[in-house]
Every structure is written in structure tokens, then in C-alpha cells.
C-alpha positions as CSV (number, residue, x, y, z in Angstrom):
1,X,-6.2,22.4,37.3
2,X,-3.3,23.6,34.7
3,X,-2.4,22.7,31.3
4,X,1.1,21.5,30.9
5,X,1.2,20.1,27.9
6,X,-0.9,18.9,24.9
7,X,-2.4,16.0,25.8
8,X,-3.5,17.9,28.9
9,X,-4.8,21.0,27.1
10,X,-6.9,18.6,24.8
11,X,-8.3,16.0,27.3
12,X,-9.6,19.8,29.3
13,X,-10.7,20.6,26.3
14,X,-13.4,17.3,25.3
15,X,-14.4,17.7,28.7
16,X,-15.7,21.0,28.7
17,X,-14.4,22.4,31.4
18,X,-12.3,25.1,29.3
19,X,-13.0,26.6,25.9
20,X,-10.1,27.0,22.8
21,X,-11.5,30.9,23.4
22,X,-10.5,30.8,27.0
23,X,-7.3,28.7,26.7
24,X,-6.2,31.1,23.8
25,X,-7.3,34.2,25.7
26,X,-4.9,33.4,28.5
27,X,-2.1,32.2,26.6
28,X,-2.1,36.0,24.9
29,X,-2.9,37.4,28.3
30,X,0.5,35.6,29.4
31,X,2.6,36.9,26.6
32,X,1.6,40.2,27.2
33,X,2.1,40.1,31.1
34,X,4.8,37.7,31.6
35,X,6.7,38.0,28.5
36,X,9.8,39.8,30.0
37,X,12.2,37.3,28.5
38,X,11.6,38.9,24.9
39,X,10.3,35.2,23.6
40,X,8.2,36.8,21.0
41,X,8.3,39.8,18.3
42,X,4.6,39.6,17.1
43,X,1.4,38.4,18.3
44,X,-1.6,37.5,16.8
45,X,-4.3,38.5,19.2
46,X,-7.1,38.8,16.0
47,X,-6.5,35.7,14.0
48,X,-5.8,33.6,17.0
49,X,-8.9,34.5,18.6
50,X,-11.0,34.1,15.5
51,X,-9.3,30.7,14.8
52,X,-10.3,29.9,18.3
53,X,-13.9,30.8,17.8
54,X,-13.8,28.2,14.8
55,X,-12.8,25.3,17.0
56,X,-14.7,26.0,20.0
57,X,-17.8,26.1,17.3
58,X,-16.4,22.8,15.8
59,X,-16.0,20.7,19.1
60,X,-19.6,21.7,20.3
61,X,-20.6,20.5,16.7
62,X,-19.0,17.3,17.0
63,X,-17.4,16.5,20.5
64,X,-14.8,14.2,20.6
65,X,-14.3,13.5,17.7
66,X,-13.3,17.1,17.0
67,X,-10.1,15.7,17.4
68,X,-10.2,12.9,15.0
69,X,-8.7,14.7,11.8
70,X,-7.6,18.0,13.6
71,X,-5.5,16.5,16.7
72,X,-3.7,19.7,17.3
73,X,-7.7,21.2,17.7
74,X,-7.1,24.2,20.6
75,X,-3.3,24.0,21.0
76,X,-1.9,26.9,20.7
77,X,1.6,27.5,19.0
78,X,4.4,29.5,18.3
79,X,6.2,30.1,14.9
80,X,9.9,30.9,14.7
81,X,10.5,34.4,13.1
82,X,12.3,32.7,9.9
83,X,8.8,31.0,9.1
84,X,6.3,32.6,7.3
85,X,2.9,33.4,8.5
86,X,0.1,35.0,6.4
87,X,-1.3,37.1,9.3
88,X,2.0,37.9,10.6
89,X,5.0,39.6,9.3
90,X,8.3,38.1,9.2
91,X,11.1,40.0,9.2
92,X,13.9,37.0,9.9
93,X,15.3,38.9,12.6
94,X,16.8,41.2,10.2
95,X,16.2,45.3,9.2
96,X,16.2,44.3,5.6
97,X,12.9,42.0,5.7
98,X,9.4,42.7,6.8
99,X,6.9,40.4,4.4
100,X,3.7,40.0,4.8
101,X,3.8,36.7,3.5
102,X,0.5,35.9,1.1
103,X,0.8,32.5,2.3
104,X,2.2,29.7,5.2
105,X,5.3,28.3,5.0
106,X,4.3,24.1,4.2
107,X,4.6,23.7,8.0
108,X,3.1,26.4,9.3
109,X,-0.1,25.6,7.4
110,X,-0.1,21.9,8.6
111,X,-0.1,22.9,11.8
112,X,-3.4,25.4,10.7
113,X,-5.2,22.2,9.1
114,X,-4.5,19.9,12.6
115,X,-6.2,23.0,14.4
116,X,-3.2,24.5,16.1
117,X,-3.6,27.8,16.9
118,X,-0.6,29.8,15.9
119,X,-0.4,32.8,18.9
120,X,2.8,34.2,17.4
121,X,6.3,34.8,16.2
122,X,9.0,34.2,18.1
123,X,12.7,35.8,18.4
124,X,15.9,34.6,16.6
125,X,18.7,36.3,15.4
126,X,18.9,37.6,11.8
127,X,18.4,35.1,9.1
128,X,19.4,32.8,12.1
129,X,23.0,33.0,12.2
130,X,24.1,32.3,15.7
131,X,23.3,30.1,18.8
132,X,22.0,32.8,20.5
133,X,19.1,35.4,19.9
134,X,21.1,38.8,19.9
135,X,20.3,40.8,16.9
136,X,19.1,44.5,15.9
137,X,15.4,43.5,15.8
138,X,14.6,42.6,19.4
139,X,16.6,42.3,22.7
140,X,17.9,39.4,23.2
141,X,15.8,36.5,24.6
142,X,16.4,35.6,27.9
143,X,16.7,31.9,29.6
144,X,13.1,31.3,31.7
145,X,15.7,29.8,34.1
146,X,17.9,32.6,35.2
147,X,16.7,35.8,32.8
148,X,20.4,37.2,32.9
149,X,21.6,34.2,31.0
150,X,21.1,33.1,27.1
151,X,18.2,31.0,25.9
152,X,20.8,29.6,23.2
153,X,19.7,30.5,19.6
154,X,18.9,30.6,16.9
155,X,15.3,29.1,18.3
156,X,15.7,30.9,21.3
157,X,12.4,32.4,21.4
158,X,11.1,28.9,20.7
159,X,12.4,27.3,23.6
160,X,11.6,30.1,26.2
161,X,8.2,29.9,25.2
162,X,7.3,26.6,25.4
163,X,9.1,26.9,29.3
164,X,7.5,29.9,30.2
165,X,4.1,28.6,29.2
166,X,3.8,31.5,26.3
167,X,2.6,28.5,24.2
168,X,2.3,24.9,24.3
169,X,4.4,23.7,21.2
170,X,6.8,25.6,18.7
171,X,7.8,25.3,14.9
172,X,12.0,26.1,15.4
173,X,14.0,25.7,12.7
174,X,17.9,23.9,12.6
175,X,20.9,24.9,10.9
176,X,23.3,24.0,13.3
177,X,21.5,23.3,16.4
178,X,19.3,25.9,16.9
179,X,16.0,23.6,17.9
180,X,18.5,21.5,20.3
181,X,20.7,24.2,21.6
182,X,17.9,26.2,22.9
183,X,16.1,22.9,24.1
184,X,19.1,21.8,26.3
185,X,19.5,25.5,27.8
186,X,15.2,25.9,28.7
187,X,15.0,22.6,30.0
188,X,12.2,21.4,27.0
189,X,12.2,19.1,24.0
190,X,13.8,19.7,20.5
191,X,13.3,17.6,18.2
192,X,15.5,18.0,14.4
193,X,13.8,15.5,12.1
194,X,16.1,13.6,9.7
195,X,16.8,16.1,6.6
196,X,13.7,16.5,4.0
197,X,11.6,15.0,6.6
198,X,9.5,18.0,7.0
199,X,9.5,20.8,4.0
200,X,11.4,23.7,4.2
201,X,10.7,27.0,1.8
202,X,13.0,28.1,0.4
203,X,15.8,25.9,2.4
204,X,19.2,27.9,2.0
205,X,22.3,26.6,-0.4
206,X,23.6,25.0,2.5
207,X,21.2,22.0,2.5
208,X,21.7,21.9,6.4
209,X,18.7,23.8,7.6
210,X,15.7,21.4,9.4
211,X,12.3,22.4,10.6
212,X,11.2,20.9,13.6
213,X,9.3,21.5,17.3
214,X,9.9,22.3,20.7
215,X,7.5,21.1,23.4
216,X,7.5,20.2,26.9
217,X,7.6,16.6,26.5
218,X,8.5,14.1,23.3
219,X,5.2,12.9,23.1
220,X,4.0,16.7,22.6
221,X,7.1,16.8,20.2
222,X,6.4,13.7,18.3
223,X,2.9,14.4,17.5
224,X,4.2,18.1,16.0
225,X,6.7,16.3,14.0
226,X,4.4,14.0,12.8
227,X,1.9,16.8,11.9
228,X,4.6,18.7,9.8
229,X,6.3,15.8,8.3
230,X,5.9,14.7,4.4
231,X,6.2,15.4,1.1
232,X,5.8,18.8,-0.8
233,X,6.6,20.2,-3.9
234,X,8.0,23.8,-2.8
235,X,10.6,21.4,-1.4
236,X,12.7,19.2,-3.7
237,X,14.6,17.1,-0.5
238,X,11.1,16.8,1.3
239,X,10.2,13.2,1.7
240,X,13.6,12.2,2.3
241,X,13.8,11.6,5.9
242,X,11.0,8.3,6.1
243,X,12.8,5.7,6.3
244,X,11.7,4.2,9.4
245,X,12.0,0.7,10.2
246,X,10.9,-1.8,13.0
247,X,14.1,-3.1,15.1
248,X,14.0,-4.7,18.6
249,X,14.0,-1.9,21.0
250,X,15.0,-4.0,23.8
251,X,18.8,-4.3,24.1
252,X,20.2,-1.5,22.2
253,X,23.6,-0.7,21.2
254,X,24.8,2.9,21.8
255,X,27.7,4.8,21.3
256,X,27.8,7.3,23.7
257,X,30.2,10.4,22.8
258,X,32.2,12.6,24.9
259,X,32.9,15.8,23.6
260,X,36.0,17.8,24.9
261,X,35.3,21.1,27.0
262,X,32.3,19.1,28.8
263,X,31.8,20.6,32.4
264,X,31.8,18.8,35.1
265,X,28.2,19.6,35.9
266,X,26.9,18.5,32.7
267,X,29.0,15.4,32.8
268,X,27.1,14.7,36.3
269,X,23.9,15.2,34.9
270,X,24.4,13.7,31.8
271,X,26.0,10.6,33.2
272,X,22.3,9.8,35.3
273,X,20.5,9.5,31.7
274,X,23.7,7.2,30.6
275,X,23.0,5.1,33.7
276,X,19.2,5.0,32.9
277,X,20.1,3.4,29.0
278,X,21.9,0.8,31.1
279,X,19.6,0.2,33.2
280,X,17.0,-0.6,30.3
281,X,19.4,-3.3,29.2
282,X,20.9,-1.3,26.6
283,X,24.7,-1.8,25.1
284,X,26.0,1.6,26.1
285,X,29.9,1.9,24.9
286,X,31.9,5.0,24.7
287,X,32.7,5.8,21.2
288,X,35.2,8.6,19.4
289,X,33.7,10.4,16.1
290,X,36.9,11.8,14.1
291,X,36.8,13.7,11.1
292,X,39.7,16.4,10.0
293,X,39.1,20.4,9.7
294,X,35.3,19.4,10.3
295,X,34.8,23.1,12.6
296,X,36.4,24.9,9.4
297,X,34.9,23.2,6.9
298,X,31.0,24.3,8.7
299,X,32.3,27.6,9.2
300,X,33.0,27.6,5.1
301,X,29.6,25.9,4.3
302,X,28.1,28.5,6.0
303,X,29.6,31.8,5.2
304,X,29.7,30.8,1.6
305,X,26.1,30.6,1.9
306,X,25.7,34.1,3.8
307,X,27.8,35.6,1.1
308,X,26.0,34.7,-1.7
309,X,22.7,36.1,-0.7
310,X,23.9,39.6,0.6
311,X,24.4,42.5,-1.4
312,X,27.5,44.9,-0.7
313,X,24.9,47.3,-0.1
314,X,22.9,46.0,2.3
315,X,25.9,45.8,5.1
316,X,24.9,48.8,7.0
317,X,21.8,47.4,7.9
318,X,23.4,43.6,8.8
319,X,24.0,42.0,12.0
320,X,28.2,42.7,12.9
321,X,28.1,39.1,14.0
322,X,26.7,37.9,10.6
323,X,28.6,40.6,8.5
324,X,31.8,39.1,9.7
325,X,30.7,35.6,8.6
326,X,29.6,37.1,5.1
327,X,33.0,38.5,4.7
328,X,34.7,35.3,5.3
329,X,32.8,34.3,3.2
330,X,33.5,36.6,0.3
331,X,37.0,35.3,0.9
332,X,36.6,31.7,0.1
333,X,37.3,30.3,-3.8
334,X,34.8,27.6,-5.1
335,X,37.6,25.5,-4.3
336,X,38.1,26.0,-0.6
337,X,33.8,25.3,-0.9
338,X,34.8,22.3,-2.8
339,X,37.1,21.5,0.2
340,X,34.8,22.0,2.8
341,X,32.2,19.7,0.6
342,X,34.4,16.9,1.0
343,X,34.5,17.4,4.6
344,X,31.1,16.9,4.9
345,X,31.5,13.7,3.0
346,X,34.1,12.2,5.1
347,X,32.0,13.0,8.2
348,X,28.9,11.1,6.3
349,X,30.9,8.1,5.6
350,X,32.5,8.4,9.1
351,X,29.5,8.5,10.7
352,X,27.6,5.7,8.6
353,X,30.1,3.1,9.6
354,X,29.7,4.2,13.2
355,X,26.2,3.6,12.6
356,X,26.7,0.1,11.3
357,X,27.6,-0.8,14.9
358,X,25.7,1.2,16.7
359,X,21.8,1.7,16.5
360,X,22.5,5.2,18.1
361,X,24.4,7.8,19.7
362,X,24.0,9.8,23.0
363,X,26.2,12.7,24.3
364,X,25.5,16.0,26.4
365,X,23.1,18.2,23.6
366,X,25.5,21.2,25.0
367,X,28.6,20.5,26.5
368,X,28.3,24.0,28.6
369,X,25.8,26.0,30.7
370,X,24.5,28.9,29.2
371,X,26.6,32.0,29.0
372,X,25.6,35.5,29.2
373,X,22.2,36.5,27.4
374,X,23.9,39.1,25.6
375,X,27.0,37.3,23.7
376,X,26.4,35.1,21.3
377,X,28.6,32.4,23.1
378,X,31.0,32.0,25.9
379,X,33.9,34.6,26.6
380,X,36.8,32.5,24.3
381,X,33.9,32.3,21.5
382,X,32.5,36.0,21.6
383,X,34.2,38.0,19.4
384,X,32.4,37.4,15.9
385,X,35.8,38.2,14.2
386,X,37.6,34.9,15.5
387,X,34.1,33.0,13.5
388,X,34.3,30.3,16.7
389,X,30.4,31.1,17.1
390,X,29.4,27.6,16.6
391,X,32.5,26.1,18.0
392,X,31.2,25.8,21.6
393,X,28.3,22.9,20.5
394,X,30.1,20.7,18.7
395,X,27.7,18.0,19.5
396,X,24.9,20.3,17.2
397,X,26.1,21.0,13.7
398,X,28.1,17.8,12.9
399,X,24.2,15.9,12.4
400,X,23.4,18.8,10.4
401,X,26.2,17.7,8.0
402,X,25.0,14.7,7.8
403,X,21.2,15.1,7.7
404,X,20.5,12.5,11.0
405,X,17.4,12.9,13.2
406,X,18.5,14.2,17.0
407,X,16.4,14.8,19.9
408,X,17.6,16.6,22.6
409,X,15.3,16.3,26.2
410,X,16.0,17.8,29.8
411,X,18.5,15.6,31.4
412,X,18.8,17.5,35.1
413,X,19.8,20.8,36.9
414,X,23.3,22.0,37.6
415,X,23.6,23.0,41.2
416,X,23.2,26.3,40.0
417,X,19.4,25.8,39.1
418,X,20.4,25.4,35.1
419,X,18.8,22.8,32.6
420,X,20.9,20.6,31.0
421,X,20.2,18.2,28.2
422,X,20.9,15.0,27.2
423,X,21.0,14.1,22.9
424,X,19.5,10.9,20.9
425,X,21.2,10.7,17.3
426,X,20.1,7.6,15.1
427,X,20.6,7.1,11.7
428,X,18.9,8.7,9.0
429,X,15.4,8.0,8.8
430,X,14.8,6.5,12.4
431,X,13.1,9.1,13.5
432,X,10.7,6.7,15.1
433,X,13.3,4.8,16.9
434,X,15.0,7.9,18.4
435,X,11.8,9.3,19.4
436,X,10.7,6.2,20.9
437,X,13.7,5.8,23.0
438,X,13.6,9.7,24.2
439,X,10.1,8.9,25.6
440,X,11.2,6.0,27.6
441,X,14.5,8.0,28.8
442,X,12.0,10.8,29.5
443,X,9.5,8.6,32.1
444,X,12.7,7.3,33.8
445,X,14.3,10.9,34.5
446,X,13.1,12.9,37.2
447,X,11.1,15.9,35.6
448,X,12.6,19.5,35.6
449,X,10.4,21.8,37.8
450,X,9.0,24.4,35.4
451,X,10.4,27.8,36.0
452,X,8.1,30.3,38.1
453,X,4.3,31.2,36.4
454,X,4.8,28.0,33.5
455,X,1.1,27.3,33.7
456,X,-0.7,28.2,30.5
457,X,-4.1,28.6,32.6
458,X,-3.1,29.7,35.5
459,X,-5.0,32.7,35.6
460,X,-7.9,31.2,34.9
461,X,-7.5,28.8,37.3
């Protein structure tokens, strides 16, 4: 008997028939033995252990009902390298940082006070600039699927985990797509709430960044979101994302996008999960999202950002990839930013009025397989200098813009063996509705096989 996934790992567990000591012991036996894909840059053998001591001591003490106020009791998680932890540095993927945080970022402690044990700190690249994990810190993390290949970024290290059983959830952050991109390459759930749904300290100028999990299934991921999710006061935007409202889940209408450059092989997969929202007696209609200069203006967004918190100093120690983004955006005039702005606008409005006839969207999450684990996209998009780092995911960063809750889940496998994912969108707010219909797009799919030694007990069992 294995533990796949939380539910799983819980219902062992009340049972008895493992202790949180045990189930954390392997789990940090497994990173140390079987992380070759460079998932994780710290690891909190100590504090995980002693936090594991404390639950096992509080489910003898009250059984069951352990899990009453503390549902994440025993489950061990991982934290994006962006995040900070108290017993862990975080460095951001970057040569300039390496805090030793005093305390949790909002998040991170929720997880704590559900009981999650946090196992450790997982790759990204610096300050999370790209859609892959290469960086100066740590090698590049490599996809649990074929290790020569990308796990996507900048929650790479998030997503191989939670496939390579180094951990049963992850907290991944989302900028652009890095909780889906990764997601849709490891063949696991991402989840980006709506924006404000769940706290962010200190959220970047931007306003596009989102916290959010990764887990094997979207029950596993719901529950996480639901732990981090609410208001806090480090966070001025948090509380923004609750909307949520009942609707008739019976006969929905979707808009399902195609986005140009989609491979044949993730058109073929994708198209099984279109033919599944039929089947449930959805409205699925194909639908075109327009908005002018929308790649430029994210490029601007974004390197205006960079720019402003980097110090002409500090270049010798940046990321090339990133340096040529903060260039950029030293380039740009609070006009052009101005420009860009109202970009992001016209997308908002755009995609509102799509949403008044639709009750969601659906596409491919990546409209490509993954490239080569050490580029930080495919060939045409690999030279930093041309800034068309993003350009390949075009279904990620435009719901960044616009602050809309996306889930992206494991549609199929290319012939060649390679996850691919299919994307919920809903309007701002429905988280619920999105998640809902992921679950029940989830039980009709056939399950990816995990890759090779996925089983976060194995070798106990």
C-alpha cells in the first residue's frame, strides 16, 4: 500500500498503519535518493521531523478528530524558493538574496496551522523570471517524464516534486503561468486562484503575481487553495478573489480557445477533454480572444517592474536572461508603461464581455511539448535578447492580466510519453465553479501513469 495523494496519506494515517514520523522520514529519504531532477535547493530534515513528532503526538491524543481543525495534519509539502520560510533560507533563485526569514510568508504559515509539514524549498529561476528553472543558483530542474527535457518554470521545482513523489502538495507561485506551465509539462495539477485570493508578501509592482498549489489531483489542490485562501493585512488586494456564486453546473457554456502554434499532439490530446465537456452536456463553442500589442505590452509590465527594483550594481551577480529584461526595461518612459497599462485594460474589458456569454474558457494550458531542460524556451524563443521568453504560452499570462482563476490538469500523453494539459478559466471569483468542473473533467479522463519511483512510501512499503 502507497500514498498517492492526500486523502490517501491521511485516511493511512487515522488508521494507524503509518506514522506522520514515518511518512515524513521517507519523503526526505526520497529527496535525498531520488532527487536527480534538482526539484529542491533546501531541505528541512530538523524541523520537518520535529513538526512530525508534534502530530503523531496529537493524533494518538485525539484520533480522528486530529483532523478536524488541522486537515493538512501529516502531509507533507513543498514551498517554492520565492516564499519565505523561517527555518529555511530563501534566496529567490538569485546570488543577491539568502534571508533567513524571521517569519512565514501568510501562506506558508497557513499551511503550518492545517498541519502540513513543510519538507522543503523548491527550485525556480531568479526572482522568477522565466518559464523554465535555469538560473545561477541550482541546475536546472528536470521534467520527471523524460529528465533531459524542461519541467517549465518558474514553479518548476514545484511540479516535479509533486510527480516524483518528493512531496504530496506544493505552494507555487504565478506571474505568468508558472503554477500552470509547469503543471501541464509534469503531468499534475495547478491551480492560480483569482488575484487577492490568497496573500502575497510583498506582491511585486506588477500586480500579476498569484500564489497557489500543485498536487496530484484537484481535490488535493482545492483543499490547499482553500487552506491558503483569505484575507490578510501584509496584503492590501488579499480578499479580493471571493466572489463565488452558485450557478447550474449542468449544461455549461464554454468557449473553447485555440491558440496559434498548437501541435498536433497537443491538439489530439486536448481535443479528448473537449469531447468529455460535451459529453457532460455542456455548450462547448470555439471562441477567438483579440486584444492589440497584448505580448508587448506583458513584456513592458514586466521589465518595468524588473528595472525598478535592480540596482546598476548588482548586474554582475543577475541572471543574463533577467538582465536583458531589466534593460528593456530601463528603456521604457512612464508613458510606454502608461501604454502597456491600457493594454491590460482592453484585455479586461475584452475578456469580461466574453465572459458574459460564456461561463468559461478551456484551451491547451501549453500549446507545446517541453523543450530542452536547459533553455528557457523553445529554439525561436531562446535567446533572452529577442525578450520572446513568455511568448511560447500565450494561453498563461493573458489571465494574469486580468486577475481570473485558471486550473490547469493532465489532459493525456503525446506518443512520445509527454504530459500534456488541458486549462479551466472562469471569471473572477469562480474559483469554485472552475474547480468543480476540473474535478469532474479529472474522473472522466484516463489518469496519467506516474513516472518511475512516484510513490511517497514506497520504501516503506
Amino acid at each position: 500500500m502507497t500514498a498517492r495523494g492526500i486523502s490517501h496519506t491521511k485516511e493511512l494515517l487515522s488508521r494507524g498503519e503509518l506514522t506522520v514520523v514515518e511518512h515524513v522520514r521517507s519523503v526526505l529519504t526520497a529527496i535525498r535518493e531520488r532527487d536527480v531532477l534538482d526539484a529542491y535547493v533546501a531541505v528541512a530534515d530538523d524541523t520537518a521531523l520535529e513538526a512530525a513528532e508534534r502530530a503523531d503526538a496529537r493524533i494518538r491524543e485525539r484520533g480522528r478528530e486530529a483532523w478536524w481543525d488541522m486537515p493538512l495534519l501529516g502531509v507533507t509539502v513543498s514551498v517554492k524558493d520565492l516564499l519565505q520560510t523561517r527555518d529555511l533560507p530563501t534566496t529567490r533563485g538569485s546570488l543577491l538574496r539568502n534571508d533567513r526569514p524571521r517569519e512565514d510568508a501568510p501562506a506558508v504559515a497557513r499551511l503550518r496551522a492545517a498541519g502540513a509539514i513543510v519538507v522543503g524549498k523548491t527550485t525556480t529561476s531568479e526572482f522568477g523570471w522565466s518559464a523554465s528553472t535555469v538560473g545561477r543558483v541550482a541546475p536546472p530542474t528536470r521534467n520527471p517524464y523524460d529528465p533531459r527535457l524542461t519541467a517549465g518554470g518558474s514553479s518548476g521545482g514545484a511540479g516535479a516534486a509533486v510527480a516524483a513523489g518528493l512531496c504530496e502538495g506544493a505552494l507555487g507561485t504565478d506571474g505568468s503561468g508558472s503554477i500552470r506551465i509547469p503543471a501541464a509539462f509534469c503531468g499534475v495539477v495547478g491551480y492560480k486562484p483569482s488575484y487577492g485570493r490568497v496573500p502575497y508578501f510583498r506582491n511585486g509592482a506588477d500586480r500579476l503575481a498569484h500564489q497557489g498549489p500543485l498536487a496530484r489531483s484537484v481535490a488535493d489542490a482545492a483543499l490547499l487553495g482553500q487552506v491558503v485562501a483569505g484575507p490578510h493585512p501584509t496584503d492590501p488586494d488579499s480578499g479580493l478573489g471571493s466572489l463565488d456564486s452558485p450557478r447550474d453546473m449542468r449544461a455549461l457554456r464554454v468557449g473553447w480557445i485555440e491558440y496559434e502554434g498548437t501541435t498536433p499532439e497537443i491538439r489530439r490530446i486536448t481535443d479528448q477533454a473537449r469531447q468529455v465537456l460535451l459529453a457532460e452536456g455542456h455548450r462547448v463553442e470555439d471562441v477567438e480572444v483579440r486584444c492589440n500589442n497584448l505580448y508587448p505590452a506583458v513584456v513592458d509590465i514586466l521589465a518595468a517592474s524588473e528595472a525598478a527594483g535592480t540596482a546598476p550594481e548588482d548586474e554582475e551577480f543577475i541572471d543574463g536572461g533577467r538582465l536583458e529584461i531589466v534593460r528593456h526595461g530601463r528603456t521604457l518612459s512612464g508613458v510606454d508603461v502608461i501604454m502597456a497599462e491600457e493594454v491590460r485594460q482592453n484585455l479586461r474589458t475584452t475578456l469580461r464581455s466574453v465572459m458574459d456569454r460564456y461561463d468559461m474558457l478551456a484551451m491547451a494550458t501549453v500549446p507545446i511539448e517541453p523543450f530542452d531542460a536547459d533553455a528557457i524556451g523553445p529554439s525561436w524563443a531562446a535567446d533572452p535578447r529577442d525578450l520572446m521568453w513568455l511568448a511560447w504560452a500565450p494561453a498563461s499570462y493573458p489571465y494574469n492580466m486580468t486577475g481570473q482563476p485558471a486550473v490547469s490538469l493532465p489532459a493525456g500523453l503525446t506518443r512520445a510519453g509527454l504530459p500534456a494539459g488541458v486549462q479551466l478559466v472562469g471569471p473572477v471569483g469562480a474559483d469554485d465553479l472552475v474547480l468543480t468542473v476540473a474535478r469532474r473533467l479529472e474522473a472522466a479522463l484516463a489518469p496519467l501513469p506516474h513516472p518511475a519511483g512516484a510513490d511517497l512510501t514506497s520504501n516503506l512499503r
